[in-house]
LUMVEXTOR-476570 format. One record per atom (N, C-alpha, C): y, x, z negated. Coordinates in pm, whole numbers, plus 50000, padded with zeros to 5 digits. Layout:
# residues N
YXZ;...
END
This chain:
# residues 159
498835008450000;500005000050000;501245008950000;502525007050079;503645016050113;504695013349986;505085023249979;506295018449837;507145019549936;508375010149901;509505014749950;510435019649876;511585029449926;512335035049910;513065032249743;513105038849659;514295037149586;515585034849566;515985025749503;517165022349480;518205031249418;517685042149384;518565051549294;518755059949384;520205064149405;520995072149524;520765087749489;520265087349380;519955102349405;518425106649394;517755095949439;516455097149514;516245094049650;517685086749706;517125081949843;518755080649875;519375085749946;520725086949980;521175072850088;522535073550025;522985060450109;523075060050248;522655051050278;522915046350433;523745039950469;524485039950600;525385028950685;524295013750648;524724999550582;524104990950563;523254990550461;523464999650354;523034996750239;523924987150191;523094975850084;523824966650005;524244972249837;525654973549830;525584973249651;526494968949621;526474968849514;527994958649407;528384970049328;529474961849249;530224970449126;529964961548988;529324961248925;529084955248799;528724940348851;528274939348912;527304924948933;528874919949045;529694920449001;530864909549057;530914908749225;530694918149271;531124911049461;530114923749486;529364915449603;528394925349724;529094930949772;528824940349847;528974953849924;527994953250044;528424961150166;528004967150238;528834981050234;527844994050275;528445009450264;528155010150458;529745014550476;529775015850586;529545028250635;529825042250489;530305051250563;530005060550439;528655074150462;528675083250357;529205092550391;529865102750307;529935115450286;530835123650182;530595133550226;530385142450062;530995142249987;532195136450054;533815130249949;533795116049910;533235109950012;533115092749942;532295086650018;532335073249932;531385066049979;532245049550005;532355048050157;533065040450175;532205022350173;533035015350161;532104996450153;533194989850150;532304980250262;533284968350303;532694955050169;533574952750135;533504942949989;533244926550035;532874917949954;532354906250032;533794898750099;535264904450007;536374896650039;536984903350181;536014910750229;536684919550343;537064928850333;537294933550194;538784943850178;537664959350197;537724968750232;537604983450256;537804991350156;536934998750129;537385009249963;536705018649993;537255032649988;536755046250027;536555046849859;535345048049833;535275053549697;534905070349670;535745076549571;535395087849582;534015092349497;533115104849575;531995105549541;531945108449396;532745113449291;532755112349158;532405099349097;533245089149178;533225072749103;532195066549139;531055072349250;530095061649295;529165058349171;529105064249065;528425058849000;527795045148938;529475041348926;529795031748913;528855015349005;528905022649085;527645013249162;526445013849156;526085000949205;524794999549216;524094995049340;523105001049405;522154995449501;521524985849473;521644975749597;520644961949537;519724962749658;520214969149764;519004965949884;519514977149978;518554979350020;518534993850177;519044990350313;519404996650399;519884986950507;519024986850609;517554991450589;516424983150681;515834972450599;515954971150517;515324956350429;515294948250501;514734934850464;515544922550560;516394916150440;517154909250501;518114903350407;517764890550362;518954882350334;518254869850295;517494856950313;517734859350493;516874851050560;515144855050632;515294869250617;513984875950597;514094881750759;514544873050829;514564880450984;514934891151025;516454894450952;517114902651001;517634910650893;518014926150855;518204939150833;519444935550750;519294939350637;521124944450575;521874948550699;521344958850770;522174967250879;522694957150999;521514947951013;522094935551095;522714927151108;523064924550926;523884918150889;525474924050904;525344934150867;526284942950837;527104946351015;526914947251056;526694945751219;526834933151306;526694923851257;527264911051277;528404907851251;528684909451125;529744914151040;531414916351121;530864929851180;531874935651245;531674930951364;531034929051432;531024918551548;532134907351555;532194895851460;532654885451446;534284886251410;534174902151329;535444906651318;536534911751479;535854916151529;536144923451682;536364911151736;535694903751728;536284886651788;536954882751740;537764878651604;538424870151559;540034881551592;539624894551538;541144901151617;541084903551728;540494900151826;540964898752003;541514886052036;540564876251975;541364862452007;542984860651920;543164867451813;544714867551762;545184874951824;544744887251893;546044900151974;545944889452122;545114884552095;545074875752312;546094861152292;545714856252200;546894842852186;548174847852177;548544862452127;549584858152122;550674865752221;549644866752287;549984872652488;550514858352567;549844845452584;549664834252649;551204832652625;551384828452745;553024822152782;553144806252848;551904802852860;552444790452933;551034780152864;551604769452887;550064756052879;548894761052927;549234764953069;548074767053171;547024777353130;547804789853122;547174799753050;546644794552917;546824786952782;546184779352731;544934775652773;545274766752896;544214754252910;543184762552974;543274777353066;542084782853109;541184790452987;542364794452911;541604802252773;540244789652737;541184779752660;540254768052630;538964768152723;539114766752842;537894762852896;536874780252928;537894786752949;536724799852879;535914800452764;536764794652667;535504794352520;534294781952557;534924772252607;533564761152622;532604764752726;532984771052813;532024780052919;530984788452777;532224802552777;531144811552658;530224802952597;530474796852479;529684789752378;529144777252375;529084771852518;528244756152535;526564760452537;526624749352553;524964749652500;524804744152695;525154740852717;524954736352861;525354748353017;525344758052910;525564771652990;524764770153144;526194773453235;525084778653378;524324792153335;523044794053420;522764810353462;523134815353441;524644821153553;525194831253538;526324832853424;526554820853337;527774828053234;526854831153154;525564824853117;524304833053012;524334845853044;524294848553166;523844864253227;524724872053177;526234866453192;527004876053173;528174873753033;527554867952934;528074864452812;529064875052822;528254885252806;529484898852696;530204898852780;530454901152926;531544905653009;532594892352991;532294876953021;532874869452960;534044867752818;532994870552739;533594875152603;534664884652592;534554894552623;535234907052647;536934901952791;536414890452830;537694887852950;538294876452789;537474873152730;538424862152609;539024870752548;538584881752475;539654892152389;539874901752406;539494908552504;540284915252549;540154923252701;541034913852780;540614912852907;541124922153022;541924935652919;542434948552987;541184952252996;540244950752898;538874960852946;537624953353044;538654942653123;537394942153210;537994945653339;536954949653449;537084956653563;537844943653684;538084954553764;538884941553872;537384934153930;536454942353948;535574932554050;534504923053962;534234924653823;534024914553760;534424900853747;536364905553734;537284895753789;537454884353878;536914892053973;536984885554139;535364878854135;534734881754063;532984878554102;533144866053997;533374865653903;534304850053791;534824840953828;535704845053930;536634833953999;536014830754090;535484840154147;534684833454278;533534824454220;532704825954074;531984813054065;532454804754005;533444805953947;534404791853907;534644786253994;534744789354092;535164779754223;533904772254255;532474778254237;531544769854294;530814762654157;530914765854063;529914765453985;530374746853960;529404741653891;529584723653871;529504725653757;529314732653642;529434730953526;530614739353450;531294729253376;532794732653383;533034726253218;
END
């Protein structure tokens, strides 16, 4: 039978997606080791480089290959989602507040119900991320992606 890993950091060193707290009060994810600190994103969002003197102070509750609390998926996956959802919510605030007219509005709008319908054609399934990436931030998509979009907006029937 396999043991796993210890919880005590100076038997098994922290990882990107380890889970810990500070005296029971708010979870942690550790984004970031080294020899000066040990950095974690806190459950309120907030960021704290802790210095490696003070890590004591913490505690490991879980590794970041574990699965987490739904059993499927990884502290690390979580943790990774995480920042995912974050990268979206500040593209769609730096992209709204580009929009100058209704129109530009009303195509945004129907870009998100494209992205996230459940009644997805083919090709916006195919090409979610490039999609995504024209919602927040649409300097980083290429001109001929561009042109290959519009050209199936023009044909596509699901709208």
């Amino acid at each position: 039978m396999a043991t796993s890993p210890s919880l005590d950091p100076r038997k098994s060193p922290w990882k990107r997606g380890d889970v810990c707290t500070r005296g029971f009060e708010k979870p942690g994810f550790v984004l970031n080791h080294t020899s000066e600190y040990l950095e974690v994103r806190w459950s309120d969002d907030s960021i704290e480089r802790i210095p490696t003197n003070e890590i004591d102070c913490l505690l490991r509750v879980g590794h970041a290959d574990s699965l987490g609390p739904d059993g499927r998926r990884t502290n690390l996956e979580y943790l990774q989602s995480l920042e995912a959802l974050d990268f979206l919510q500040h593209g769609m605030t730096e992209r709204v507040k580009t929009l100058r007219s209704d129109k530009e509005k009303k195509e945004l709008d129907r870009l998100v119900r494209r992205i996230f319908s459940d009644g997805q054609c083919k090709w916006d399934a195919g090409h979610a991320a490039q999609l995504t990436m024209l919602l927040t931030a649409p300097q980083n998509v290429g001109i001929a992606f561009r042109i290959r979009e519009g050209i199936h907006r023009l044909f596509c029937s699901i709208e």
